[in-house]
C-alpha positions as a Markdown table, in Angstrom:
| # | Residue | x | y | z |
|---|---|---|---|---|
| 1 | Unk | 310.6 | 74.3 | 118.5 |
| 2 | Unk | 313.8 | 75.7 | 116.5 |
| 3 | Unk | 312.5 | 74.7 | 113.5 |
| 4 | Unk | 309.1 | 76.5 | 113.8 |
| 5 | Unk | 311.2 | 79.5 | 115.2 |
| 6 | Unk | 313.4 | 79.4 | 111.7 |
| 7 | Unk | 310.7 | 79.0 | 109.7 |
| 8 | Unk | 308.4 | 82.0 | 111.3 |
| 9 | Unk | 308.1 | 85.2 | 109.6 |
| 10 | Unk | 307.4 | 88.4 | 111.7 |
| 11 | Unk | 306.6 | 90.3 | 108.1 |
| 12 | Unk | 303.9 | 87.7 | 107.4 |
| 13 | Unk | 302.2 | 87.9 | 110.9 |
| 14 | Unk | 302.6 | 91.8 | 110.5 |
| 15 | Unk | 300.9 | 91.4 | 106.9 |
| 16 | Unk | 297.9 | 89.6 | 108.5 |
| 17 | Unk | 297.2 | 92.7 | 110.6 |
| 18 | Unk | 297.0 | 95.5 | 108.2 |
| 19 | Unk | 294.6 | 98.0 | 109.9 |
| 20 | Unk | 294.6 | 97.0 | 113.1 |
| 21 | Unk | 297.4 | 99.2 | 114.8 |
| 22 | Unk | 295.7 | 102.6 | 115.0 |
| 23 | Unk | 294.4 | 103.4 | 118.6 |
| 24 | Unk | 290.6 | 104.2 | 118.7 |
| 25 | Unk | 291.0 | 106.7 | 121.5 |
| 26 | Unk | 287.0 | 106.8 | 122.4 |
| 27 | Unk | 287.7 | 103.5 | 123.5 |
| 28 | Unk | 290.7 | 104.1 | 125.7 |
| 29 | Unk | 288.7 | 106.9 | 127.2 |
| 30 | Unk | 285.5 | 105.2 | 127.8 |
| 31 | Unk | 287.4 | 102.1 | 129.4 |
| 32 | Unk | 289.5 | 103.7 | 131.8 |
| 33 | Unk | 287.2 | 106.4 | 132.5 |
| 34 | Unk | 284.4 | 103.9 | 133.7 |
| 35 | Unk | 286.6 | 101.6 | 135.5 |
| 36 | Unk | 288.2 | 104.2 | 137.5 |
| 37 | Unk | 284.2 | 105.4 | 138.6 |
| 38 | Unk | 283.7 | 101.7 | 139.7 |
| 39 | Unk | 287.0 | 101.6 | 141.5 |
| 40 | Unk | 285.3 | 104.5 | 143.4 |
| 41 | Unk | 282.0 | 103.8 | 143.8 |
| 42 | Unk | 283.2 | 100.0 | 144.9 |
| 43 | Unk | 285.9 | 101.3 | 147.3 |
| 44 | Unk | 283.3 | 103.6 | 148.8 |
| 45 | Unk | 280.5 | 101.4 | 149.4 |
| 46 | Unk | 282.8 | 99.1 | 151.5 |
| 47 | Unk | 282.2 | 100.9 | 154.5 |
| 48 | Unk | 278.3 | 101.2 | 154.4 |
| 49 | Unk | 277.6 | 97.5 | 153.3 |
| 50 | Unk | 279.8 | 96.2 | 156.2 |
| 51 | Unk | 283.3 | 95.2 | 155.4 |
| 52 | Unk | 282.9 | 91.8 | 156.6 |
| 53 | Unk | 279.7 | 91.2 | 155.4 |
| 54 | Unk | 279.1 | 89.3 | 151.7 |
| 55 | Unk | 278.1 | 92.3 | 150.3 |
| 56 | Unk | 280.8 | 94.5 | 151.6 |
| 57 | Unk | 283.5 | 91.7 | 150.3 |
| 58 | Unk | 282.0 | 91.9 | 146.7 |
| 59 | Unk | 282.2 | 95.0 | 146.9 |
| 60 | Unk | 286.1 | 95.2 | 148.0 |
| 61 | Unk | 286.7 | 92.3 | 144.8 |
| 62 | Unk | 285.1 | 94.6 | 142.5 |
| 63 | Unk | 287.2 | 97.7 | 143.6 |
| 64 | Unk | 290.3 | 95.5 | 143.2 |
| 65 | Unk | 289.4 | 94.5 | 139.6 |
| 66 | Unk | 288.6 | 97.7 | 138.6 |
| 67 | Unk | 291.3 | 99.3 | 140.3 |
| 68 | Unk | 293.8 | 96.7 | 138.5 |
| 69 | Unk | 292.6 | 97.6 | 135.2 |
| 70 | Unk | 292.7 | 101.1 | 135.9 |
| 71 | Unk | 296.8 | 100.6 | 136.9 |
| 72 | Unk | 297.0 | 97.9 | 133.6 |
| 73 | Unk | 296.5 | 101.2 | 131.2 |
| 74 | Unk | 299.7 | 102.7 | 132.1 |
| 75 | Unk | 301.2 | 99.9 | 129.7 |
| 76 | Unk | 299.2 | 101.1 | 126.7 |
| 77 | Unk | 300.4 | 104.7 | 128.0 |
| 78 | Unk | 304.0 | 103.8 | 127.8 |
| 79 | Unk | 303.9 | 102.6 | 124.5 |
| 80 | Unk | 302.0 | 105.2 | 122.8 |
| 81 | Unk | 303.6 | 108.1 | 124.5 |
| 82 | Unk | 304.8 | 109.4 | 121.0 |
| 83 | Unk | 301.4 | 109.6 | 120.0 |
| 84 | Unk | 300.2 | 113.5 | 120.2 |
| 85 | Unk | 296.4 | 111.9 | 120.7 |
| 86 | Unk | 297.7 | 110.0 | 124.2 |
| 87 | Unk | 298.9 | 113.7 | 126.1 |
| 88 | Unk | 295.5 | 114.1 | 127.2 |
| 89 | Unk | 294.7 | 110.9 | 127.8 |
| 90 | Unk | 298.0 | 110.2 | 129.6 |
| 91 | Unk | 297.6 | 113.7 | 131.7 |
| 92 | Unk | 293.9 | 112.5 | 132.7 |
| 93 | Unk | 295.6 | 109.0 | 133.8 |
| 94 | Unk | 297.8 | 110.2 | 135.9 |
| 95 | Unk | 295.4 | 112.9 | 137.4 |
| 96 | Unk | 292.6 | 110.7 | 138.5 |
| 97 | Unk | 294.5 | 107.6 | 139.4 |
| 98 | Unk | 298.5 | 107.6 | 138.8 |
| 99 | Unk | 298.8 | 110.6 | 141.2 |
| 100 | Unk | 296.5 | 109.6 | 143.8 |
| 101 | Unk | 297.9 | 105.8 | 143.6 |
| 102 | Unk | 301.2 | 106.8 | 144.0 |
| 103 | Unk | 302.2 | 105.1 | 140.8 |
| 104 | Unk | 303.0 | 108.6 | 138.4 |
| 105 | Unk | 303.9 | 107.7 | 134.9 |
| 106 | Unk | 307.1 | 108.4 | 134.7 |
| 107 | Unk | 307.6 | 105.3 | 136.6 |
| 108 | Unk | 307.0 | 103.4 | 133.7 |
| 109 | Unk | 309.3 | 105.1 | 131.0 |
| 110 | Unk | 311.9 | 102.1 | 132.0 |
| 111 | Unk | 309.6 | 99.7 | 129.8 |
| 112 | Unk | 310.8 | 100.5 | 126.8 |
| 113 | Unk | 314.1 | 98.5 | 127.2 |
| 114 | Unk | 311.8 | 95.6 | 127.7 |
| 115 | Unk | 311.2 | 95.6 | 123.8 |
| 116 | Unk | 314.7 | 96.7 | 123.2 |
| 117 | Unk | 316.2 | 93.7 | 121.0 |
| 118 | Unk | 319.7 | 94.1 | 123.1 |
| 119 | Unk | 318.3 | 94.7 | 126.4 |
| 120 | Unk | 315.5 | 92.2 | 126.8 |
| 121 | Unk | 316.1 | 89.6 | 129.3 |
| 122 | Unk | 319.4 | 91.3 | 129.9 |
| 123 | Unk | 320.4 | 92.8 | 133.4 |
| 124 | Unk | 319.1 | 96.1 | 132.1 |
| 125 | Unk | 315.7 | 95.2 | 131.4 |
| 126 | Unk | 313.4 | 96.2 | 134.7 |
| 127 | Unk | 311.0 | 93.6 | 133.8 |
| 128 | Unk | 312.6 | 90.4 | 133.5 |
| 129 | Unk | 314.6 | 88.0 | 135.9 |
| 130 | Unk | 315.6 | 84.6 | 134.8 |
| 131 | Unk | 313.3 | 82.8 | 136.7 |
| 132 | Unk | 313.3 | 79.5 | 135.7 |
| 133 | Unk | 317.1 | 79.4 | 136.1 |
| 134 | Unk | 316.9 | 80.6 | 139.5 |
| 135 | Unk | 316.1 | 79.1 | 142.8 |
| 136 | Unk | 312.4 | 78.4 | 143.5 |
| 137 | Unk | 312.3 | 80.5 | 146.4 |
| 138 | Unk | 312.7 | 83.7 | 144.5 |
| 139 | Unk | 309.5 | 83.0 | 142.5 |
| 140 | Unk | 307.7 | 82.7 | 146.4 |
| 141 | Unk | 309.7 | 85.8 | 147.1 |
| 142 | Unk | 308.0 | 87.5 | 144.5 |
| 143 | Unk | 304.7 | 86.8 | 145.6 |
| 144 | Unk | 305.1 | 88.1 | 149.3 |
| 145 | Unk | 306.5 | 91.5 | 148.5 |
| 146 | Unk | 303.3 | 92.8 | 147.8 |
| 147 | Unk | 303.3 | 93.2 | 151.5 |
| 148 | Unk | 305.6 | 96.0 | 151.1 |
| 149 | Unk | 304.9 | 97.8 | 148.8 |
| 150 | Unk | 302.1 | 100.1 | 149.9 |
| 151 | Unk | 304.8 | 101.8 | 151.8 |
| 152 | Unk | 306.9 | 102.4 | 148.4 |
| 153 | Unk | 304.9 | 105.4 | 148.2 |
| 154 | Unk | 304.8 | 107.0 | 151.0 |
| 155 | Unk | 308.3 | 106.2 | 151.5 |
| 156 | Unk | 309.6 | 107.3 | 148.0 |
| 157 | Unk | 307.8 | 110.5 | 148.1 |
| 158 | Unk | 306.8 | 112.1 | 151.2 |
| 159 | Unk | 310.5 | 110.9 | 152.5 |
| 160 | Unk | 312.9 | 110.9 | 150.2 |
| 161 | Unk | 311.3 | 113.2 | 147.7 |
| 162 | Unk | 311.7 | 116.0 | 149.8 |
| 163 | Unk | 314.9 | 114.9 | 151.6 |
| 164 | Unk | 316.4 | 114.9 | 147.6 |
| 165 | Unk | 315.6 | 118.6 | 147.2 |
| 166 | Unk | 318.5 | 119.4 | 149.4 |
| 167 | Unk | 320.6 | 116.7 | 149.2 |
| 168 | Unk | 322.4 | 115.8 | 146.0 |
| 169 | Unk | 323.2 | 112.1 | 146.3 |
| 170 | Unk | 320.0 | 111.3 | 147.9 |
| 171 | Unk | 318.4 | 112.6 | 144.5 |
| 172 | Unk | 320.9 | 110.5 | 142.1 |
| 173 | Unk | 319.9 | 107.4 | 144.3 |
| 174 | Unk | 316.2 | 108.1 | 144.3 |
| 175 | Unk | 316.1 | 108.1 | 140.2 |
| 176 | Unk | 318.7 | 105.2 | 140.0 |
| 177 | Unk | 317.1 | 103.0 | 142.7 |
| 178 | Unk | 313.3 | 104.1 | 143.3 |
| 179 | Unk | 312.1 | 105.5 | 140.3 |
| 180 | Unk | 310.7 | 102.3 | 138.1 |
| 181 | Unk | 308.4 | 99.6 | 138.3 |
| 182 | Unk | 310.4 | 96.7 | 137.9 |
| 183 | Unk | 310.7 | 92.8 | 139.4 |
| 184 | Unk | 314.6 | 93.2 | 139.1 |
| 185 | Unk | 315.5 | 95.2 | 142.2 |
| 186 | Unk | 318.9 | 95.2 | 141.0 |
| 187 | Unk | 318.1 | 97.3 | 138.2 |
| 188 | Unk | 319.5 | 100.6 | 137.9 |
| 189 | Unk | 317.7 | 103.4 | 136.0 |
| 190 | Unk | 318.3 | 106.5 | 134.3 |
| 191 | Unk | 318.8 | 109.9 | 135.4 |
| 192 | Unk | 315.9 | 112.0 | 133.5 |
| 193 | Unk | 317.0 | 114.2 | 130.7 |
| 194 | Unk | 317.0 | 118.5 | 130.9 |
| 195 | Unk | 313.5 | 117.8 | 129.2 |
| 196 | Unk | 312.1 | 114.9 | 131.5 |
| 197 | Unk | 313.6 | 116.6 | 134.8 |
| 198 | Unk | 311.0 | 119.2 | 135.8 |
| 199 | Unk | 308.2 | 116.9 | 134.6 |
| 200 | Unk | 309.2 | 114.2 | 137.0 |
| 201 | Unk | 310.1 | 116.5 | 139.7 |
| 202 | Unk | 306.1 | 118.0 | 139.1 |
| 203 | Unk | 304.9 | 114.7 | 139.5 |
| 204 | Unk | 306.9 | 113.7 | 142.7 |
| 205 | Unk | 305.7 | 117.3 | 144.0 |
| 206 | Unk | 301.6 | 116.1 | 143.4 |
| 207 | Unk | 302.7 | 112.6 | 145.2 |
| 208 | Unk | 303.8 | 114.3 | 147.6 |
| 209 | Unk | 300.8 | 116.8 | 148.1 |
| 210 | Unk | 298.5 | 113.7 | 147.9 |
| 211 | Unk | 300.0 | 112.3 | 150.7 |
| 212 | Unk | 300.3 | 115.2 | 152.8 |
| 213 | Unk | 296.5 | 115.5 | 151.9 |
| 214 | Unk | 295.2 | 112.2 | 152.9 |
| 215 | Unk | 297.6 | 112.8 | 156.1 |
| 216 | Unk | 295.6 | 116.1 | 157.6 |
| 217 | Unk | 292.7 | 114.2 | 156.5 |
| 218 | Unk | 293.0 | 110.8 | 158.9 |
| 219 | Unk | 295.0 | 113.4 | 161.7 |
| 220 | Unk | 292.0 | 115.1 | 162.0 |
| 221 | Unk | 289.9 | 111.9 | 161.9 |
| 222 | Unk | 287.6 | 113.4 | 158.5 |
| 223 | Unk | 289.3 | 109.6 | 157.2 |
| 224 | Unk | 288.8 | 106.8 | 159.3 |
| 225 | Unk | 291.5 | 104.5 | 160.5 |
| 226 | Unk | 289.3 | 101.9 | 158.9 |
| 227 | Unk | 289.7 | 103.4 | 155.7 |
| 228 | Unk | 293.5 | 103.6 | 155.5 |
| 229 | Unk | 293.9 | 99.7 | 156.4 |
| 230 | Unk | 291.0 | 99.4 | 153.3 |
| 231 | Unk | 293.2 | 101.3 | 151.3 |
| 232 | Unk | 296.5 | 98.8 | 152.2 |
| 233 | Unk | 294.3 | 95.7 | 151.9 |
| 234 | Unk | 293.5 | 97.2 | 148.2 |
| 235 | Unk | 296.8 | 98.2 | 147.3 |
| 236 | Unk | 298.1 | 94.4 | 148.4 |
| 237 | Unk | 295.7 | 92.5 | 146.4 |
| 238 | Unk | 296.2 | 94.5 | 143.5 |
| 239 | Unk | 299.7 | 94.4 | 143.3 |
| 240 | Unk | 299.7 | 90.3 | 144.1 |
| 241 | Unk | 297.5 | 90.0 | 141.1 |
| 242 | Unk | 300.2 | 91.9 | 139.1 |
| 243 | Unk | 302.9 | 89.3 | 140.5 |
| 244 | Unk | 300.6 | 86.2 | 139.8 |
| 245 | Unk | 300.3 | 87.8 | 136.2 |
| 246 | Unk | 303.6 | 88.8 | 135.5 |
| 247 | Unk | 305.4 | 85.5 | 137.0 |
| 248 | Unk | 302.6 | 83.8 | 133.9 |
| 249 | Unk | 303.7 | 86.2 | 131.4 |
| 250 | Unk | 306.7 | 85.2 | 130.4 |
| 251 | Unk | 308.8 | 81.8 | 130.4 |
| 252 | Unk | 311.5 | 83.4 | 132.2 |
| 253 | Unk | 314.1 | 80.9 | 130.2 |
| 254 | Unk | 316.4 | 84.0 | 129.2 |
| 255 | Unk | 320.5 | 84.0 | 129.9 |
| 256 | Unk | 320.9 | 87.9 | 130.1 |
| 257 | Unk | 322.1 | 87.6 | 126.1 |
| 258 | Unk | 320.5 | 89.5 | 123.4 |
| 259 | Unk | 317.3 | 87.7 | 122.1 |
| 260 | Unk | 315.6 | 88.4 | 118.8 |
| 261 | Unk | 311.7 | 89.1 | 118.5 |
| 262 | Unk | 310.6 | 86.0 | 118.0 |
| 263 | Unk | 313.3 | 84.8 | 120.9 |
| 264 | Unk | 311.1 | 87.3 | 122.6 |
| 265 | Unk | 307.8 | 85.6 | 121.4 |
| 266 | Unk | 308.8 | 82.2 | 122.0 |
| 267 | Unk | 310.0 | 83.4 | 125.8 |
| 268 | Unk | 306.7 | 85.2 | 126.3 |
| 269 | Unk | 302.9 | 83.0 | 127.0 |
| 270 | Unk | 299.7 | 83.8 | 125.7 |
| 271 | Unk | 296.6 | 83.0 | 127.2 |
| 272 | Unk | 293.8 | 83.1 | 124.9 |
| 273 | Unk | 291.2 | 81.0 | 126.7 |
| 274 | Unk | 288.9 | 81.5 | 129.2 |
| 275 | Unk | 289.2 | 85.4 | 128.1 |
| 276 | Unk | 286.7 | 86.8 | 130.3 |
| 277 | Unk | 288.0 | 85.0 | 133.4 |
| 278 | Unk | 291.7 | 86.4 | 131.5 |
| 279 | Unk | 290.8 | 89.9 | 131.6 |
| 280 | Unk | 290.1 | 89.5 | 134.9 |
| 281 | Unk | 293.5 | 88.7 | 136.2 |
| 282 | Unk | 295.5 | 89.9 | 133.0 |
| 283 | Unk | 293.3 | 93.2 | 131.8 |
| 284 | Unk | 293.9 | 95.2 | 129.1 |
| 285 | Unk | 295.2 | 93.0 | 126.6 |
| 286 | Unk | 297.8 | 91.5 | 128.9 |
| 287 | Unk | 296.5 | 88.1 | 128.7 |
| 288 | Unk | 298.1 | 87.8 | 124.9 |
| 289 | Unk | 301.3 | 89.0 | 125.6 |
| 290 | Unk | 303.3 | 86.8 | 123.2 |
| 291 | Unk | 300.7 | 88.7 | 120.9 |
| 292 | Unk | 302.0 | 91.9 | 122.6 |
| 293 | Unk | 305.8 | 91.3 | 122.2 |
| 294 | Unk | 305.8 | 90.1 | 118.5 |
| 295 | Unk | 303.7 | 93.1 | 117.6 |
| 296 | Unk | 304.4 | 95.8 | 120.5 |
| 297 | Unk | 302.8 | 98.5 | 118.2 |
| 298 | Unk | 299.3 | 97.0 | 118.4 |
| 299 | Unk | 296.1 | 98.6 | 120.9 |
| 300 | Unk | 295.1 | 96.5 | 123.2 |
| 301 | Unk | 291.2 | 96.5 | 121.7 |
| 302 | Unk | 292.8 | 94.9 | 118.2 |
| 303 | Unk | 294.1 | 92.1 | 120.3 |
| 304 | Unk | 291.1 | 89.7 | 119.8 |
| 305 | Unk | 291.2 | 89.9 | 116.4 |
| 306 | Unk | 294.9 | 90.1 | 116.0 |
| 307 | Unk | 295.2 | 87.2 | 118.0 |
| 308 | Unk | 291.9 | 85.1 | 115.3 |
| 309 | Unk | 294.2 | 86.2 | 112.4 |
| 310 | Unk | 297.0 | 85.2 | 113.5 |
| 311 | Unk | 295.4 | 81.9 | 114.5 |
| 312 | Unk | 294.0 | 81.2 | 111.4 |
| 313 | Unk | 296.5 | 82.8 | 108.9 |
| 314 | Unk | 299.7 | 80.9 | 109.9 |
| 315 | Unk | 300.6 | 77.5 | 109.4 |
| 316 | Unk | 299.2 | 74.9 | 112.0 |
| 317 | Unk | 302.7 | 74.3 | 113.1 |
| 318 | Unk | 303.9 | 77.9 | 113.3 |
| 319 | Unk | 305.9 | 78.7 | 116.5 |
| 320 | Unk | 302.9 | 81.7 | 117.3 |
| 321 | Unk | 301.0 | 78.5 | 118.6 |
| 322 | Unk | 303.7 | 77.1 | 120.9 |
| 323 | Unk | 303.1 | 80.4 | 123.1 |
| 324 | Unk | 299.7 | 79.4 | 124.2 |
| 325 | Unk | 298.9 | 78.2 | 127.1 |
| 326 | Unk | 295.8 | 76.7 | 129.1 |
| 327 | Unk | 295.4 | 78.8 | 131.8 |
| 328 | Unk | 297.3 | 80.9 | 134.8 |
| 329 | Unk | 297.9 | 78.1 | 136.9 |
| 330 | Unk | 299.3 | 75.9 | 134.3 |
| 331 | Unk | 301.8 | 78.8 | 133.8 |
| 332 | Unk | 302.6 | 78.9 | 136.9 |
| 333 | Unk | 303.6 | 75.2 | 137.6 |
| 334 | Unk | 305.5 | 75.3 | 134.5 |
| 335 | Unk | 308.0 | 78.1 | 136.0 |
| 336 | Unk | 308.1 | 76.2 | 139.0 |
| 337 | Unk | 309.2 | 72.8 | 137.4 |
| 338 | Unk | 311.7 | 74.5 | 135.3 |
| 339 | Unk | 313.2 | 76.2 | 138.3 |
| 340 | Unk | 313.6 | 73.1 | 140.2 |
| 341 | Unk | 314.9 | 71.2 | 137.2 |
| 342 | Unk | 317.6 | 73.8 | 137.1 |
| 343 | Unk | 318.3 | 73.3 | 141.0 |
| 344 | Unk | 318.2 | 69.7 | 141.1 |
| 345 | Unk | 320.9 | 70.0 | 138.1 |
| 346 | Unk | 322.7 | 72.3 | 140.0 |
| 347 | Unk | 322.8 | 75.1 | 137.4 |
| 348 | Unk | 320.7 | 78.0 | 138.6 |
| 349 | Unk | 321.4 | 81.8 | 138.1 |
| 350 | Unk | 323.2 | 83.9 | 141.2 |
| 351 | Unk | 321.3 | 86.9 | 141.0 |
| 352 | Unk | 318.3 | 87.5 | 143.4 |
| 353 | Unk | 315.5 | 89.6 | 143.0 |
| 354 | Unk | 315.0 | 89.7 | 146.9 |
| 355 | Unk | 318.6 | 91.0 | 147.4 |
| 356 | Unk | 317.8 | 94.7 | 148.0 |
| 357 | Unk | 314.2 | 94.0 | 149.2 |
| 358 | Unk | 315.1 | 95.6 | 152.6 |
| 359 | Unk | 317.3 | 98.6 | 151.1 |
């Protein structure tokens, strides 16, 4: 594997993908714009099929699937947020689904460091714990905190939002402790610039609105009850099919250093088979994310082809190949056996990502 790593050229894979990086935003539009109708439609038809019934489960699966490719755009969003043509597009994201979600974009602007060549793998990259030098209950601990977080919402901005606007220190903490998306919840982030600070502040004030919304609407029973614990069961599934995906994505081999891009590659799995089964549980060009870190710059439409070219322009033995693997459950197991390899040789990481789970 170090061999193939010397020997790989990131300007020859980059070569072999001449015209594939510019974003065809018709397609960005189209996809998200008919996945978030099928989220609704789906969620909505629950009720009247019967939630219980077989018809009124399909019809929950497909609002989860839709509504987990709907949340999987926000990636694309944060890469190309320099790109003029993505305003609208981001602005129409966050109206129709980041806002009423409680998952606003600026949630996300944290993932840049997770393609920062000094802060990848590092303590301040959000998005990365090293997993498979850590005890094997942190990876389990990972997958029941989707338990919990329906309430991140509620909690973040119909509590603390407001409580911020009059107290100082409570607003500091809220940007520095509950204002990313990350699977390191001893991350701290940043406070947002002059620029950033009123758009944020807008966004936490249309959370908050939402909620205070859908509130009056259960209080005065125009919602039903039944409908809120819909809502939960949704927002659960969803975010357990994020954990499932993001404990496959990487290796998790890092040891907080400074890792180069194709340290990167070689530390991040690609799943190219089964794709439509992979778009299922890794939408949006997620399921190649070896693809994805090696050329960050690249739509997620131009990953299929990317990913051929690739394939079948670079040596048999180049590293780009060791990334692959069979399948999310073969994943999976691999983290776990490299987790308790580490614990059986006594050499696994302190930090925890469940220490501040109850903060």
């Amino acid at each position: 594997m170090v061999t193939a790593m010397g020997r790989f050229s990131v300007k020859e894979a980059h070569d072999l993908l001449r015209g594939l990086f510019r974003p065809r935003m018709a397609v960005y539009w189209t996809d998200f714009t008919l996945s978030v109708l099928l989220a609704g439609v789906a969620f909505w038809a629950v009720q009247p099929l019967g939630g219980l019934t077989v018809l009124g489960v399909a019809a929950f699966l497909v609002s989860v699937l839709a509504t987990y490719r709907c949340f999987a755009f926000i990636h694309e969003i944060a890469h190309f947020r320099a790109k003029k043509s993505f305003g609208p597009f981001r602005m129409w994201w966050n109206a129709v689904f980041g806002i009423p979600m409680m998952v606003p974009v600026f949630l996300y602007e944290c993932h840049g460091e997770h393609h920062n060549r000094k802060l990848y793998g590092t303590a301040q990259d959000a998005e990365y714990l090293p997993l498979a030098r850590m005890a094997p209950s942190n990876i389990v601990g990972l997958l029941i905190t989707p338990l919990f977080l329906p309430f991140f919402g509620p909690y973040r901005f119909a509590v603390l939002t407001p409580l911020s606007w009059f107290v100082p220190r409570i607003r500091e903490y809220l940007y520095s402790n509950a204002s990313a998306l990350k699977l390191d919840f001893e991350y701290r982030g940043r406070q947002p610039t002059d620029e950033e600070k009123w758009l944020w502040r807008g966004q936490e004030l249309l959370c908050l609105a939402w909620i205070a919304t859908a509130a009056t609407l259960l209080a005065v029973g125009v919602v039903p009850p039944a409908r809120l614990a819909q809502w939960y069961a949704l927002f659960v599934t969803v975010a357990l099919l994020n954990s499932l995906r993001l404990l496959a994505a990487h290796r998790y081999l890092g040891d907080e250093d400074e890792m180069s891009i194709v340290e990167q590659m070689m530390d991040t799995v690609n799943h190219p088979r089964a794709r439509l089964l992979g778009e299922l549980w890794a939408p949006v060009g997620l399921r190649l994310h070896a693809l994805h870190h090696l050329m960050p710059g690249l739509p997620y439409h131009s990953f299929p082809q990317a990913h051929a070219r690739l394939v079948a322009g670079l040596p048999e033995d180049s590293a780009y190949r060791l990334t692959e693997s069979l399948g999310l459950t073969l994943s999976l197991r691999r983290l776990l056996r490299e987790a308790r390899a580490h614990k059986r040789a006594g050499t696994l990481l302190e930090r925890s990502p469940l220490k501040e789970v109850s903060t």
